[in-house]
C-alpha angles and dihedrals in degrees: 000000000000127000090245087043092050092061101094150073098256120191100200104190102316120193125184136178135199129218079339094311116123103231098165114051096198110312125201117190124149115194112187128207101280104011120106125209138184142222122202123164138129133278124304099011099136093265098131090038087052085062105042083045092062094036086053089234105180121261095040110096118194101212101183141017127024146282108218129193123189077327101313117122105229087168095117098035125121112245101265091053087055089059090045093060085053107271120141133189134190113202126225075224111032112213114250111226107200116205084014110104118193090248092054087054093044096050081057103055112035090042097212140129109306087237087052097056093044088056098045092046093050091048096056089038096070092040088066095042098245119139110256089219091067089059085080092055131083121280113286092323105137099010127119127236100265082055093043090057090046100044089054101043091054078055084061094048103047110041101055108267112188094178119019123197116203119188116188091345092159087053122121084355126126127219107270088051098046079051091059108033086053096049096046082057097049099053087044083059090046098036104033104024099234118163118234132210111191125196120192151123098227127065089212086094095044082055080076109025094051106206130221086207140017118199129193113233121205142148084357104304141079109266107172129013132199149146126271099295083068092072081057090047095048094043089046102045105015130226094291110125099354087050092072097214099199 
């Protein structure tokens, strides 16, 4: 494998199975720096198992193929090294941390002078359109869902993301923000070059992401494949028969 051809979070047959029970039968998928792409499918597909899978989230095993990132086999890592090499994951239901405030993790992980990271964090706050007061409170306890899905996607912004996962990203959000969650990511993808995998069932986030590519998920692999015009069809029509149910 080439440099250029390194450069990429690369899913090489991955298999994973829950509480013994086989859930992916063997998914490829290759995201680039800068392309977005999209995963639909119905319920109970395998999609959120697909994420956790990648992120390493206990109580999800891979049992066969390989996560690779910018050519590093992260397959067999705990969660927080996966972060490290530069994967990211939001959550359809973000994790509360009770007596952690955002400023305390982020002290943590960027590393930097307590003053740095409080101006940094206010500034993207506001980007995002969450509250700076909330930055002093524990993670995401108390918030609603609108202030769950910015908060982590300041997260995203700020602490060096190379590949995020989101998983549900569009869901218990209203419009206006969906609308802002979606575009911060979006210029993080044209600006940055991160790589998104987006997992959702609407094609009204993929209005603002814009994706290179759109798979159909279903019974734990990918089964069709297309570019943009495939999130219409499968609003329109369903997964029916191109969702390859089996």
């Amino acid at each position: 494998m080439s440099g250029s051809d390194a450069k990429a979070l690369r899913l090489e047959g991955l298999r994973a199975e829950v509480v013994g029970k086989e859930i992916l039968h063997g998914v490829d998928l290759v995201i680039r720096p800068g392309e977005v792409h999209a995963i639909m499918g119905p319920n109970g597909s395998g999609k959120t198992t697909l994420a956790s899978a990648v992120m390493g989230k206990p109580g999800y095993k891979v049992t066969g193929g390989r996560i690779l990132v910018d050519g590093e086999d992260v397959t067999g890592l705990p969660t927080h090294e996966r972060a490290r090499k530069g994967l990211f994951l939001i959550s359809q239901y973000p994790a509360e941390l009770p007596g952690v405030s955002f400023v305390d993790l982020a002290e943590q992980v960027l590393d930097r002078e307590p003053a740095v990271v409080g101006s940094t964090l206010v500034a993207e706050a506001e980007r995002i359109g969450l509250k700076p007061e909330l930055l002093g409170r524990s993670v995401n306890v108390g918030f609603s869902g609108g202030e769950k899905k910015r908060a982590e996607t300041m997260q995203l912004a700020i602490f060096g993301a190379r590949y995020a996962v989101l998983d549900e990203l569009d869901s218990g959000l209203d419009i206006d923000a969906l609308r802002d969650v979606a575009r911060r990511i979006a210029e993080m993808v044209r600006a940055e070059g991160i790589g998104v995998l987006a997992i959702t069932h609407y094609s009204r986030l993929l209005q603002e992401l814009k994706p290179d590519k759109v798979h159909v998920f279903a019974a734990g692999r990918v089964v069709r494949s297309g570019g943009p015009e495939l999130a219409v069809e499968l609003e329109r029509t369903g997964y029916g028969e191109g969702g390859g149910a089996d």
